[in-house]
C-alpha angles and dihedrals in degrees: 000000000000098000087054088061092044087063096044093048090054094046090057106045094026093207116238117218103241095047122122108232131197123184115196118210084015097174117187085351102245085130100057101035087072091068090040085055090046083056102266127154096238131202120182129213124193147159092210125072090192094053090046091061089056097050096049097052077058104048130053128288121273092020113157107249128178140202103215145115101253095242094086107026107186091234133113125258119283098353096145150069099199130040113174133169115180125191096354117086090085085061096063120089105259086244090052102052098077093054090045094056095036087060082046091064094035091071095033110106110246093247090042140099138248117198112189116188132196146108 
């Protein structure tokens, strides 16, 4: 399924090579190696430490990759041209969703994208 949704994701926002990517809630990282692989400049966010080493052994060396919720990311404002999430925003608390996409937005360029994906 969620490879399904991996392809989905990238035929609706077709990645550029110089864009700056971030993937919250970027897991192992499968998601976001495929924008690392189409030339992207790629960061990581994730909850969970064990699923960050794992995602660091996938994506390239020296990838930026962080341990946090989601709902403060430690990252300026609009630095990047893509912002995506797949398959975790129902796994955020109700009362947690409007501050996750808001910091979301918050680091999206102005002229950028956000692609949430979920069911």
């Amino acid at each position: 399924m969620q490879a399904g949704v991996r392809k989905v994701a990238l035929g609706v926002v077709q990645p550029q090579a110089e864009w700056r990517v971030l993937d919250v809630g970027c897991g192992t990282g499968t998601g976001l190696a495929l924008y690392a692989d189409a030339g992207c400049t790629v960061v990581g966010a994730d909850v969970s430490a064990a699923m960050l080493d794992i995602a660091r052994a996938r994506l390239p060396d020296g990838t930026e990759l962080l341990r946090t919720d989601g709902d403060t990311l430690p990252l300026g404002d609009g630095g990047f041209d893509l912002v995506i999430t797949s398959m975790v925003l129902h796994e955020v608390p109700l009362h947690a969703r409007v501050a996750f996409v808001t910091e979301m937005a918050r680091v999206t360029r102005s002229d950028g994208r956000m692609l949430l994906t979920d069911f």
